[in-house]
PDB file as gemmi writes it, atoms N, CA and C in Angstrom:
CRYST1    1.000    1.000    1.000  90.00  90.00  90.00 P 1                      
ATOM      1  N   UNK A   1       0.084-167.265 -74.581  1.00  0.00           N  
ATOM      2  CA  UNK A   1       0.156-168.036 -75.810  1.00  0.00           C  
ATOM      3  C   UNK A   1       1.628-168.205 -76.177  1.00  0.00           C  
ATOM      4  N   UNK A   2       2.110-169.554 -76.867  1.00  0.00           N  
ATOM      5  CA  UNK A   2       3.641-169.687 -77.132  1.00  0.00           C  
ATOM      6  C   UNK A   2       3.775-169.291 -78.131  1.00  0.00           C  
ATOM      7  N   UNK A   3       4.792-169.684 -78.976  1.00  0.00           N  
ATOM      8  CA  UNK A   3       5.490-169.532 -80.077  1.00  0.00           C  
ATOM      9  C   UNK A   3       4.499-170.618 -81.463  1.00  0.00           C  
ATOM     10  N   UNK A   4       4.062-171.752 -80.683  1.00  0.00           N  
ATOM     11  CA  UNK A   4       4.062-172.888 -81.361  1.00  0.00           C  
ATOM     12  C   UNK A   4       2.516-172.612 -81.786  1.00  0.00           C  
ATOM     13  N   UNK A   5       1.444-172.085 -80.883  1.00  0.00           N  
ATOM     14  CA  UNK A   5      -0.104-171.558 -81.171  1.00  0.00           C  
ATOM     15  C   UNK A   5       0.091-170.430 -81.668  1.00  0.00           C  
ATOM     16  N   UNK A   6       1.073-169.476 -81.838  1.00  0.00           N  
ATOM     17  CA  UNK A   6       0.781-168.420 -82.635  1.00  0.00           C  
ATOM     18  C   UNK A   6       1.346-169.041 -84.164  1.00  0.00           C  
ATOM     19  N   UNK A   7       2.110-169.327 -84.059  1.00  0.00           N  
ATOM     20  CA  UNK A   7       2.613-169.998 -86.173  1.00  0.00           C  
ATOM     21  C   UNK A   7       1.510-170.483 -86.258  1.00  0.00           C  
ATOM     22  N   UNK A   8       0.599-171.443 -85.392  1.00  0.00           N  
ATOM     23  CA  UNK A   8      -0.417-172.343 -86.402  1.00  0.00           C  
ATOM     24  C   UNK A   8      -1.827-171.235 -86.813  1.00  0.00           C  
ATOM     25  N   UNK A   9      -1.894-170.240 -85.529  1.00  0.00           N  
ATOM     26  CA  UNK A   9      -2.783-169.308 -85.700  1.00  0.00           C  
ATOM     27  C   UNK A   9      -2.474-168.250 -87.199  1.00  0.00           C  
ATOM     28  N   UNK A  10      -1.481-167.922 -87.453  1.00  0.00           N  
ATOM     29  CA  UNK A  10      -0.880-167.156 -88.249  1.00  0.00           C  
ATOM     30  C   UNK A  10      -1.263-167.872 -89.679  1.00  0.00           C  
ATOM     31  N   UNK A  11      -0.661-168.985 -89.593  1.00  0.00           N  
ATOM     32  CA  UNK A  11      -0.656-169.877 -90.904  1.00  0.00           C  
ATOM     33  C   UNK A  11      -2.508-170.291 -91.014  1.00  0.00           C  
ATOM     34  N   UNK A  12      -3.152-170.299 -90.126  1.00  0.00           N  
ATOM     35  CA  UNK A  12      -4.357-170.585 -90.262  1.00  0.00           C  
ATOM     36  C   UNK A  12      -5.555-169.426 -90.939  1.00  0.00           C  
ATOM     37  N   UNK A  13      -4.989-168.240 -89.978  1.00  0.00           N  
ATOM     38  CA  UNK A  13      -5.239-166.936 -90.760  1.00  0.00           C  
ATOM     39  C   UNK A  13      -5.288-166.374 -92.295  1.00  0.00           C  
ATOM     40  N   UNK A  14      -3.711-166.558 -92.409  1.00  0.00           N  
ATOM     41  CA  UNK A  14      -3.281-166.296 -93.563  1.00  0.00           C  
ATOM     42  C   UNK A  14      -4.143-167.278 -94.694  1.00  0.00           C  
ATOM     43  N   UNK A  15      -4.550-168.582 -94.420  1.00  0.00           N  
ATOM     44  CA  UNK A  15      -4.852-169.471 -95.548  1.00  0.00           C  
ATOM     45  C   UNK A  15      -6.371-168.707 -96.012  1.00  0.00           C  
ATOM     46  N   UNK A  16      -6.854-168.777 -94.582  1.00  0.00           N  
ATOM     47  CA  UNK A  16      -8.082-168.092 -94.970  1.00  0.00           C  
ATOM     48  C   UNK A  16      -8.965-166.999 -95.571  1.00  0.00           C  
ATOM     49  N   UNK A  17      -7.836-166.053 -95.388  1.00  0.00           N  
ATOM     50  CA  UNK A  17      -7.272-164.885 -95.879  1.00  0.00           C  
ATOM     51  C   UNK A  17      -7.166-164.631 -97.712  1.00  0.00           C  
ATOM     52  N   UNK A  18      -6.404-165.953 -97.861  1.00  0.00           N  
ATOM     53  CA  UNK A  18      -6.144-165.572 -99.507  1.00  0.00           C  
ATOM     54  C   UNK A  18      -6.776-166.764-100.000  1.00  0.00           C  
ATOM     55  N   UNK A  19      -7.898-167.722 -99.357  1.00  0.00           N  
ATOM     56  CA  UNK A  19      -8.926-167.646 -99.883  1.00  0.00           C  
ATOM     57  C   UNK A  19     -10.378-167.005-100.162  1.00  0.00           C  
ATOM     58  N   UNK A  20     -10.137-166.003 -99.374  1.00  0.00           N  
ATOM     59  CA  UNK A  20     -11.202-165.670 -99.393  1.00  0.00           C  
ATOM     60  C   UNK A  20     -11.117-164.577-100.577  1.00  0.00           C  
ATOM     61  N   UNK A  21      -9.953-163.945-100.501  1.00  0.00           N  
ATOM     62  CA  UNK A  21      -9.605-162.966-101.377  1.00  0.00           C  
ATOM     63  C   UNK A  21      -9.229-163.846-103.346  1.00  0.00           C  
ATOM     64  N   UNK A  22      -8.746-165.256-102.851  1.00  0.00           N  
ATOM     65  CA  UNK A  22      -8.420-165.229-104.520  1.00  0.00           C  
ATOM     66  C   UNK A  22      -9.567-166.424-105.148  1.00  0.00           C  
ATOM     67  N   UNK A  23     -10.675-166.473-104.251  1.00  0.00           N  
ATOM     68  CA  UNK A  23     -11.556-167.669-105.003  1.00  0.00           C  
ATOM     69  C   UNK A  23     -12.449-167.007-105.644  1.00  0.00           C  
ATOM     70  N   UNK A  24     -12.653-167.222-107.005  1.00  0.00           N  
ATOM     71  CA  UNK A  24     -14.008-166.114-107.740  1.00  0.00           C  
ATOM     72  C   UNK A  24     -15.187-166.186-106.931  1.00  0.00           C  
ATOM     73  N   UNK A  25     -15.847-167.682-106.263  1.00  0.00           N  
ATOM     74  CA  UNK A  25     -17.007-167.549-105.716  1.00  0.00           C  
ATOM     75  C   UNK A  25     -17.295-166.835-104.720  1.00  0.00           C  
ATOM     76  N   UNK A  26     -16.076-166.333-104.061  1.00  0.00           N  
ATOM     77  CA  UNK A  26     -16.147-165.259-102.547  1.00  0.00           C  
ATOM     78  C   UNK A  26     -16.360-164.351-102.852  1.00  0.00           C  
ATOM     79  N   UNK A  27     -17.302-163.827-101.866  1.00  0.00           N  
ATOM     80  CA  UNK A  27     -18.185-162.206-101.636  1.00  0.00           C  
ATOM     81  C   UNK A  27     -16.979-161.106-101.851  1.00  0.00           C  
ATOM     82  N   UNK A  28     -15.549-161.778-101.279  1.00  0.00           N  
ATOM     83  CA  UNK A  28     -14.188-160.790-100.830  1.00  0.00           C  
ATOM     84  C   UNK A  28     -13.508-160.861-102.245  1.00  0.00           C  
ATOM     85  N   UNK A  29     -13.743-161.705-103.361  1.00  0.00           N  
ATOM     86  CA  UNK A  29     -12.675-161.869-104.646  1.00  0.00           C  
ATOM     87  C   UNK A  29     -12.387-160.477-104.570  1.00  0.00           C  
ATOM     88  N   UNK A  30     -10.785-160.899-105.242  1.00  0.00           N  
ATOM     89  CA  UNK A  30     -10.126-159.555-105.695  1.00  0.00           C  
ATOM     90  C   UNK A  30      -9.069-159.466-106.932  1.00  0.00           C  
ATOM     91  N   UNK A  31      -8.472-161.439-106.472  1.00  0.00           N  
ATOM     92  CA  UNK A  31      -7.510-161.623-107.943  1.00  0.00           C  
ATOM     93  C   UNK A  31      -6.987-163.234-107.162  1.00  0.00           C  
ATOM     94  N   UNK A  32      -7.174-163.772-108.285  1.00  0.00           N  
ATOM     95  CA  UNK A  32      -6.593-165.197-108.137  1.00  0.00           C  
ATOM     96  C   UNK A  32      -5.390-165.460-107.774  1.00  0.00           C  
ATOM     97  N   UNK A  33      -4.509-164.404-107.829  1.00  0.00           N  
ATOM     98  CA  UNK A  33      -3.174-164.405-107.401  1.00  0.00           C  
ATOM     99  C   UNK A  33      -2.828-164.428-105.826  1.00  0.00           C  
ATOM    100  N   UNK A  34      -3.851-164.480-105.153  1.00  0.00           N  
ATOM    101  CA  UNK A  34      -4.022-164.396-103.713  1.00  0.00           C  
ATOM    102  C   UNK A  34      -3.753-165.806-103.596  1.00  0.00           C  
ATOM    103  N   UNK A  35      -4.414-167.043-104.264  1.00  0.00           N  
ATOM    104  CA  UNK A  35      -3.654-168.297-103.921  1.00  0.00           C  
ATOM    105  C   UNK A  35      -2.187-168.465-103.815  1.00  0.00           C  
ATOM    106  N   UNK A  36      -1.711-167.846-104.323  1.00  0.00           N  
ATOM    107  CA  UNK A  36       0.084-168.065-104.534  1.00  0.00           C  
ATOM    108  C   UNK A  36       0.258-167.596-102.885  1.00  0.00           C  
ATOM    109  N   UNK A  37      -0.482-166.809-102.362  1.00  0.00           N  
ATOM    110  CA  UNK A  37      -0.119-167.230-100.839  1.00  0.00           C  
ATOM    111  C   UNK A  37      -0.466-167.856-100.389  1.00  0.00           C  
ATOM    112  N   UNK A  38      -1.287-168.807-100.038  1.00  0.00           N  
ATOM    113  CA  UNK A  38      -1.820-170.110 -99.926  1.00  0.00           C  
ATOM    114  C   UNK A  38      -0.800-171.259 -99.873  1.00  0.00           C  
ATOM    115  N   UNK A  39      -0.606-170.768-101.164  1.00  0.00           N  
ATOM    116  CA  UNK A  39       0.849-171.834-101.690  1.00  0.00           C  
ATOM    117  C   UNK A  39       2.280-172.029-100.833  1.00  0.00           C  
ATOM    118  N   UNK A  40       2.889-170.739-100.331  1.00  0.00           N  
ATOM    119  CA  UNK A  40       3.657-170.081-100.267  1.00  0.00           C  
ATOM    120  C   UNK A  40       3.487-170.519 -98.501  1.00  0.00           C  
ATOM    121  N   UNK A  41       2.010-170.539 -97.773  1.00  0.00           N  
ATOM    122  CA  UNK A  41       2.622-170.927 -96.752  1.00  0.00           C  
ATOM    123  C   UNK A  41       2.451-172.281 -95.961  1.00  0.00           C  
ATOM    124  N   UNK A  42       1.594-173.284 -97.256  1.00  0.00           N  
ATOM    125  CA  UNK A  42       1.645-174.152 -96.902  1.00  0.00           C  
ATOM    126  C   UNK A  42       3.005-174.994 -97.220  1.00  0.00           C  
ATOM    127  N   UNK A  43       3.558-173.932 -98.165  1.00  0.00           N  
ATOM    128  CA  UNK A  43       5.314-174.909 -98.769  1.00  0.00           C  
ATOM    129  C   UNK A  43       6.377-174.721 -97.255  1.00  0.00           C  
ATOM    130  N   UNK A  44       5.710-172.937 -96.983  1.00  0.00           N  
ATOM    131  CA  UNK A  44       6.490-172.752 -95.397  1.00  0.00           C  
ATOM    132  C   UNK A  44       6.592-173.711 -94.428  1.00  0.00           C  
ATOM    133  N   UNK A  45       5.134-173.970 -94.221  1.00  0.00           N  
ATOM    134  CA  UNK A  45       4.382-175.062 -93.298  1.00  0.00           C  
ATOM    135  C   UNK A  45       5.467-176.835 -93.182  1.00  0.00           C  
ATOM    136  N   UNK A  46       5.446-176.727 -94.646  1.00  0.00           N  
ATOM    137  CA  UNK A  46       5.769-178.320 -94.945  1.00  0.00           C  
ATOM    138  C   UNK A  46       6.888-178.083 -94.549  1.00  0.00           C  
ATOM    139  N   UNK A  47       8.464-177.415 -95.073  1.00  0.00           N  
ATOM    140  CA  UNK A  47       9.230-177.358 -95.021  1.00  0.00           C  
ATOM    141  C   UNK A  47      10.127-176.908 -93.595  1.00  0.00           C  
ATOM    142  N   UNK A  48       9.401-176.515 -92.594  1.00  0.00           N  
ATOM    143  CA  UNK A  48       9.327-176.526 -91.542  1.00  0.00           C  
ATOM    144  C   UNK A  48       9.212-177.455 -90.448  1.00  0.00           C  
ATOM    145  N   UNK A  49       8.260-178.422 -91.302  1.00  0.00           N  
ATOM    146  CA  UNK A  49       8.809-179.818 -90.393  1.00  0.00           C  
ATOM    147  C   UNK A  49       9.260-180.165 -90.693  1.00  0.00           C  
ATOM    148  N   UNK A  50      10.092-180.088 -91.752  1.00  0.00           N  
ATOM    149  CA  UNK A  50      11.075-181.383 -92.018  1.00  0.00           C  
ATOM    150  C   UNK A  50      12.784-180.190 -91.682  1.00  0.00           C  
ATOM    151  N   UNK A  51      12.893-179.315 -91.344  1.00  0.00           N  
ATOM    152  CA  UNK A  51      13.627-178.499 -91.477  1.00  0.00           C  
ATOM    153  C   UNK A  51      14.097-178.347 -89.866  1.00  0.00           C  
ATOM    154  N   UNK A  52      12.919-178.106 -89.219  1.00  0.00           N  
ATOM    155  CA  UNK A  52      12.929-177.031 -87.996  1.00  0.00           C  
ATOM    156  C   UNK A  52      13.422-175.428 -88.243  1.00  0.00           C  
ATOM    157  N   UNK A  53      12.927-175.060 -89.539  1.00  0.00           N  
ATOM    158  CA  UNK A  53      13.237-173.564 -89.430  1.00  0.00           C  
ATOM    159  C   UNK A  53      11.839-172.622 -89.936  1.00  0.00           C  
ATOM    160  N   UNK A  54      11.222-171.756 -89.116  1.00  0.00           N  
ATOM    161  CA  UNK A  54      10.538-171.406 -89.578  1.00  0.00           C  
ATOM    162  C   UNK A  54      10.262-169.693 -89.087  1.00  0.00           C  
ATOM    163  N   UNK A  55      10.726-168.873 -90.115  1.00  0.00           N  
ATOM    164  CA  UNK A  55      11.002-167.358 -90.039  1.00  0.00           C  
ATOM    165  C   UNK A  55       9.913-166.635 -88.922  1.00  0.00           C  
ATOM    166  N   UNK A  56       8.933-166.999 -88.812  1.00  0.00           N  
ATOM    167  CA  UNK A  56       7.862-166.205 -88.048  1.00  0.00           C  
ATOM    168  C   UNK A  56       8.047-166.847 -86.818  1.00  0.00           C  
ATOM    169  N   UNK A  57       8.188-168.030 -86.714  1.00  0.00           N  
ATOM    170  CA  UNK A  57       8.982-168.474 -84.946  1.00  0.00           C  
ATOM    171  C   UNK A  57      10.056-167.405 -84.574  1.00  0.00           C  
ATOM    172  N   UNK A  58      10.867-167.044 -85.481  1.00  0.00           N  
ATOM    173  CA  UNK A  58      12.249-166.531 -85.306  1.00  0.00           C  
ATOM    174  C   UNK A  58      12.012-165.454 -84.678  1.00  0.00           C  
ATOM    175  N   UNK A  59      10.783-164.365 -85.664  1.00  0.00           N  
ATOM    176  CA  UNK A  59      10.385-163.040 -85.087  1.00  0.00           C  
ATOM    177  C   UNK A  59       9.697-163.312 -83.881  1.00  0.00           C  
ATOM    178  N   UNK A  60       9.109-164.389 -83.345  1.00  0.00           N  
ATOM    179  CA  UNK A  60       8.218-164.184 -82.330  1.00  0.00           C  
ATOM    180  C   UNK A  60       8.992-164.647 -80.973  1.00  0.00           C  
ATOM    181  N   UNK A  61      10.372-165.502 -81.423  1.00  0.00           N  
ATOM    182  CA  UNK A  61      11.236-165.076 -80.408  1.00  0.00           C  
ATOM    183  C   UNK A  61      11.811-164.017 -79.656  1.00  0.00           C  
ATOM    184  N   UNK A  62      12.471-163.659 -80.776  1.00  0.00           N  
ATOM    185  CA  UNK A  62      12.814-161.808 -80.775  1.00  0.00           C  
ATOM    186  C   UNK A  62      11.993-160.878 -80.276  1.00  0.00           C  
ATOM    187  N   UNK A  63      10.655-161.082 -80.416  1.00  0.00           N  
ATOM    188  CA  UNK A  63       9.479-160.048 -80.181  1.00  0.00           C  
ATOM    189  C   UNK A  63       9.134-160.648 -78.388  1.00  0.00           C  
ATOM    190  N   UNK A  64       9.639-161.286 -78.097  1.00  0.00           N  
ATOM    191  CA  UNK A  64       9.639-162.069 -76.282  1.00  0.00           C  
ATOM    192  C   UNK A  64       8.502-163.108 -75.887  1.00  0.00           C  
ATOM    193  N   UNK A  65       8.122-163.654 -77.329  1.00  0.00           N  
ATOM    194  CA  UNK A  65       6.974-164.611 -76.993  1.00  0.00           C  
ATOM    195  C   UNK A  65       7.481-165.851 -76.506  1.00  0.00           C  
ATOM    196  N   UNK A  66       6.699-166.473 -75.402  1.00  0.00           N  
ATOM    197  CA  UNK A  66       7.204-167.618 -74.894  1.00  0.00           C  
ATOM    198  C   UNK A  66       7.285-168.866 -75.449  1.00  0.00           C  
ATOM    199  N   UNK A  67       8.381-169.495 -75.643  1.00  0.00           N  
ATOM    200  CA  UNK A  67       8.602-170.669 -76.903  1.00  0.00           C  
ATOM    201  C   UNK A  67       7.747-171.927 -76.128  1.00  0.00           C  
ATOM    202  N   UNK A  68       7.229-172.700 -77.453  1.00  0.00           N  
ATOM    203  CA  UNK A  68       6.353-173.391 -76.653  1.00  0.00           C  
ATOM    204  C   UNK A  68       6.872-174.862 -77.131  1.00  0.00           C  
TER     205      UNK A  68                                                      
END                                                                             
């Protein structure tokens, strides 16, 4: 797996993640404040394409994953 399927896996994770945790109707609620990550990595997301910089590529360089 590259660099480029693990960010979308990560970011796909994560969304799902703090919805499941910040929507009242989920079995998982815990606190609405879980959207602010939601927020946080779809602003990552956006700003990343228009940027080309995106911190969890950076680590997964470093960590010897193959850039894709």
């Amino acid at each position: 797996m590259n660099t480029n399927r693990m960010v979308r896996m990560f970011a796909g994770i994560f969304i799902l993640v703090s919805l499941a945790l910040g929507v009242p109707e989920s079995p998982l609620f815990l606190s609405k404040y879980f959207l602010w990550l939601t927020v946080f990595v779809g602003a990552n997301l956006l700003q990343s394409s228009f940027t080309q910089f995106c911190p969890l590529e950076i680590m997964l360089k470093r960590a010897g994953v193959r850039q894709g």
